[in-house]
C-alpha positions in Angstrom: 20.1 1.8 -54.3 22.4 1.0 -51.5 22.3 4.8 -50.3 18.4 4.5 -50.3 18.4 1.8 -48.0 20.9 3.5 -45.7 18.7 6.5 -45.4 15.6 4.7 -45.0 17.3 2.2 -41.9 18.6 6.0 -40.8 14.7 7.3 -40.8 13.5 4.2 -39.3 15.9 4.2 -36.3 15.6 7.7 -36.0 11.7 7.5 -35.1 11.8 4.6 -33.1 10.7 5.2 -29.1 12.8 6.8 -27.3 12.6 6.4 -23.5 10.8 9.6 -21.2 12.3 9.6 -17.6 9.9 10.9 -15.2 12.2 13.9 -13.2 9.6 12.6 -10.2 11.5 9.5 -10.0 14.8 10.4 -10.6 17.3 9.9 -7.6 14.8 7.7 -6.2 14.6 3.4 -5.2 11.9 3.3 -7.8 13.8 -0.6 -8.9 13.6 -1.6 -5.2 9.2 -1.3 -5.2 9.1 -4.9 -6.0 9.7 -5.6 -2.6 7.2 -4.1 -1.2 4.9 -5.2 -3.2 5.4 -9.0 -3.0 5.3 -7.8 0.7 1.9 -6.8 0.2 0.4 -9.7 -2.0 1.7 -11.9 0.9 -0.1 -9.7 3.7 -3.1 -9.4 1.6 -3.5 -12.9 1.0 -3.1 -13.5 4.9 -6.3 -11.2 5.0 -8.5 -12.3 3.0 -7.6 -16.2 4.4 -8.1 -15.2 8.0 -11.0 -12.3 7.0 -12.9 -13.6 4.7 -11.8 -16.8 3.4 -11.6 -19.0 7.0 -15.0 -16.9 8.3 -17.5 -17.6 5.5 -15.6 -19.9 3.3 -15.1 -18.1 0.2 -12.1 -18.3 -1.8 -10.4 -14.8 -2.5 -6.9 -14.7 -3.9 -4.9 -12.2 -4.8 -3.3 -11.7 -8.3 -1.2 -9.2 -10.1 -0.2 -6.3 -7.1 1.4 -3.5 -9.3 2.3 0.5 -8.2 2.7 3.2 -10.4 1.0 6.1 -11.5 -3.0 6.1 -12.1 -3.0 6.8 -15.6 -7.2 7.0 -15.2 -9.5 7.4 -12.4 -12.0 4.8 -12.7 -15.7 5.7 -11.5 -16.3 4.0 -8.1 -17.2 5.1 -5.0 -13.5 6.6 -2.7 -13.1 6.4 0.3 -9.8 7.9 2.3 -8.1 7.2 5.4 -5.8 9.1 7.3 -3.0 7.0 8.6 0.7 7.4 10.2 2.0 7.7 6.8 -0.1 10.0 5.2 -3.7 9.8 3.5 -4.9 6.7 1.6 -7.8 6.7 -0.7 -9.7 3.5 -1.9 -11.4 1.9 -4.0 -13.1 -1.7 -4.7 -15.0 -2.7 -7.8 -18.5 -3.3 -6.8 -19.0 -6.3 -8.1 -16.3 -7.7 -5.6 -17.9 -5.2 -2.9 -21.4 -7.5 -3.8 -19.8 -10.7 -3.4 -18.3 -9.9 0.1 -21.4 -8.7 1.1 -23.3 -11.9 0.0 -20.6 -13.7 2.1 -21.2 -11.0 5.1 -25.0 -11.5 5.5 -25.6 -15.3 4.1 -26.8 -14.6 0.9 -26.8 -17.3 -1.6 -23.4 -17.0 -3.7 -23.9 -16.8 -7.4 -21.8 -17.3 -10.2 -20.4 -14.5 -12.0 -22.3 -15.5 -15.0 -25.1 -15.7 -13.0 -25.3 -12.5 -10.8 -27.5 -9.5 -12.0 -26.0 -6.5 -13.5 -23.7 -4.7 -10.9 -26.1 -1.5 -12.1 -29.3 -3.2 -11.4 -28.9 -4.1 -7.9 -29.7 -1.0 -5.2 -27.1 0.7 -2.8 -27.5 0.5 0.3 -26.2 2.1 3.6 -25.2 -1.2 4.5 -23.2 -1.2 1.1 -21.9 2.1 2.2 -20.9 0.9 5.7 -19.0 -2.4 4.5 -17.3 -0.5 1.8 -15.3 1.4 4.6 -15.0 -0.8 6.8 -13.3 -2.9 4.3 -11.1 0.3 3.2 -9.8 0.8 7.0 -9.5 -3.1 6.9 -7.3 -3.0 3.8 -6.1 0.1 4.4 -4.5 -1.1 7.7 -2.2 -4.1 6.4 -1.2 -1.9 3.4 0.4 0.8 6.3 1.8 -1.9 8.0 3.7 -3.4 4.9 5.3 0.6 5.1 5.5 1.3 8.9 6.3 -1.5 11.3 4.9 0.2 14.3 0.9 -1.0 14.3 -1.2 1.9 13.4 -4.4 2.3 15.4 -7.9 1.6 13.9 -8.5 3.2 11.5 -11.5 5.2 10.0 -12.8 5.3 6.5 -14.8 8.0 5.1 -16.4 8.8 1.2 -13.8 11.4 -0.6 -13.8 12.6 -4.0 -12.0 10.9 -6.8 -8.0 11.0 -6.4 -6.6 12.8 -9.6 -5.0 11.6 -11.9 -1.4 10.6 -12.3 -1.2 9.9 -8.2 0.7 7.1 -7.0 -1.8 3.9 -7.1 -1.8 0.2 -5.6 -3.6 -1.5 -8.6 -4.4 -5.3 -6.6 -5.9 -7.9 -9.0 -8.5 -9.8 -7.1 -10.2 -13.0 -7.8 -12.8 -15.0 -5.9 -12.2 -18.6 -7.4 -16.1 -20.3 -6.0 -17.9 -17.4 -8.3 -15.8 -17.1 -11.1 -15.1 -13.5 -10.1 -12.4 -11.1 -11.2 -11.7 -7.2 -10.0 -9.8 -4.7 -8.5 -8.8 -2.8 -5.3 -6.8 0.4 -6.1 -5.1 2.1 -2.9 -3.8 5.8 -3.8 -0.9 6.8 -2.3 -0.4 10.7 -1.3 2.9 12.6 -1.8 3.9 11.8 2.3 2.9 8.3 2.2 4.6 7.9 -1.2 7.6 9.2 0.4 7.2 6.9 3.7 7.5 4.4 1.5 10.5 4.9 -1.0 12.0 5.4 2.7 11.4 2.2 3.8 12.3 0.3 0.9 15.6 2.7 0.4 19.0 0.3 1.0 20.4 1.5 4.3 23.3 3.6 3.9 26.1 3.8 6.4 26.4 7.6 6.9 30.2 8.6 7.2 30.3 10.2 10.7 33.3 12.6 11.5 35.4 11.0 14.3 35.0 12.9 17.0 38.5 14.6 17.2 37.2 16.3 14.2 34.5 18.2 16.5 37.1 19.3 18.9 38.5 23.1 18.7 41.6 23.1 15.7 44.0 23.8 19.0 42.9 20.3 21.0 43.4 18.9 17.4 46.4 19.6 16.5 49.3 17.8 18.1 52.6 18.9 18.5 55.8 17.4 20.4 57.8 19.5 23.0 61.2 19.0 24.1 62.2 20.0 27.4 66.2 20.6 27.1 66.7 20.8 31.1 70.5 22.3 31.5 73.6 23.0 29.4 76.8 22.6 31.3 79.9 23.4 30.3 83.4 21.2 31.1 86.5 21.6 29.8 87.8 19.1 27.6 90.4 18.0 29.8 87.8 17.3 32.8 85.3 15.1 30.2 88.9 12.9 29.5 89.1 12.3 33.0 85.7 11.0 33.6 85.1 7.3 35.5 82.6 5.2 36.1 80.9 6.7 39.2 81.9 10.2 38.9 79.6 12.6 39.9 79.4 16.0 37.8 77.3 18.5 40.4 74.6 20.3 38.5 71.9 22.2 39.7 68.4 22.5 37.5 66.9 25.8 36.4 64.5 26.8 33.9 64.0 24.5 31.6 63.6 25.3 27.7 60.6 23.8 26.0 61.1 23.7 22.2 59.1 22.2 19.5 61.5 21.0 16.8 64.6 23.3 17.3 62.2 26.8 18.3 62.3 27.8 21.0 59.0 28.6 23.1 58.5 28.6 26.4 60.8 28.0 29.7 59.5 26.1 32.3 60.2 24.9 36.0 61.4 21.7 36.4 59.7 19.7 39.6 59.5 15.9 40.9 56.0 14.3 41.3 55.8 10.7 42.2 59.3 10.0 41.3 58.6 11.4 37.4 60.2 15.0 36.8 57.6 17.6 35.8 57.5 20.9 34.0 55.2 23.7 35.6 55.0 26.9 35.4 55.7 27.9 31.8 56.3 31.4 30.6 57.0 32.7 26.7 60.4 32.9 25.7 62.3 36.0 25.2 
């Protein structure tokens, strides 16, 4: 019995989950997206307060802001915008697109549980024209939350559904006065994906070479000369009767120029500002 239950807790942990990386993601700040997105609930909160909220006196809030991969497209109408980062396509639920417009043009604001089916009102071209204006709107503070130079206007225009799998900004939006919940999706493309995991990267201090380093190996390399400037010989007898304040007469050549105890070069020995100079050197034989 005891060897039973061993294989069985063996099976068990053996088809538990295992964890899949994604080789997309590997090597990359994918821990560090937080930031940017609490960066982004702030700015689109500031938005929808200054846009929407303070101007017809609706209450929009933003919930859950969440980026990752769009495991399915849902069926709404895309729109993309071409920006300094790359191209952004978006979408809005049109529900919330319906409430905004209510707001827009004065219509009477009606409860959630009140509205008519999202399917059983019209489009319009005015629909059309709002929903882009609020994509290059959107669109706009979402760049600036990855580039902190200002983009210029922007313009919005109908796409195709992204595919699947791209890099989405899922926003959960709520309007608290109607009781209404939905969802702005922003889809990232490959250059404004990687725009982004730039910006939020840690800096790195990038080891620079000092600059002796880009000299030529001769300027680099140091070496120390010694300039022996005369031998002289005195007999032993003559050194034993040295005083203070002799004189010994010597006269100065060539010079020998040796690094440690070669010798390389002789030189001329001259006087320039009261410091002794070598000059003219030649090999040694």
């Amino acid at each position: 019995m005891k060897t039973s239950a061993t294989t069985a807790s063996a099976r068990t942990a053996s088809a538990s989950p295992h964890v899949v990386l994604d080789p997309c993601t590997l090597g990359r700040p994918m821990h560090l997206l937080g930031s940017f997105t609490s960066a982004l609930t702030l700015a689109l909160a500031e938005a929808f307060r200054t846009g929407l909220n303070r101007r017809y006196g609706a209450d929009y809030g933003v919930g859950e802001v969440h980026l990752g991969p769009m495991a399915t497209v849902p069926a709404a109408r895309w729109f993309t915008t071409v920006t300094p980062v790359g191209r952004i396509a978006f979408a809005m639920d049109r529900a919330l697109l319906l409430s905004v417009l209510d707001y827009r043009y004065g219509a009477p604001g009606r409860a959630a549980a009140d509205a008519p089916a999202v399917d059983a009102v019209r489009e319009t071209a005015t629909e059309e024209r709002l929903a882009a204006t609020l994509c290059a709107r959107w669109t706009e503070t979402l760049v600036g939350c990855i580039d902190t130079t200002p983009p210029a206007e922007l313009t919005a225009a109908a796409c195709a559904a992204p595919a699947a799998g791209a890099w989405q900004v899922h926003v959960r939006l709520m309007e608290g006065r109607l009781g209404l919940e939905g969802n702005l999706r922003f889809v990232l493309d490959d250059a404004a994906m990687g725009c982004l995991l730039r910006r939020i990267a840690p800096a790195r201090d990038k080891p620079k070479p000092p600059a002796a380093r880009q000299q030529p190996i001769a300027t680099r390399l140091p070496l120390l000369l010694t300039a022996r400037l005369l031998e002289k010989e005195i007999a032993l007898g003559d050194v034993l009767d040295l005083r203070p304040g002799d004189v010994i007469p010597v006269s100065l050549g060539l010079a020998d120029v040796m690094v440690d105890d070669s010798r390389l070069f002789t030189a001329a020995v001259t006087e320039h500002k009261g410091k002794l100079c070598l000059t003219s050197f030649d090999d040694a034989e």
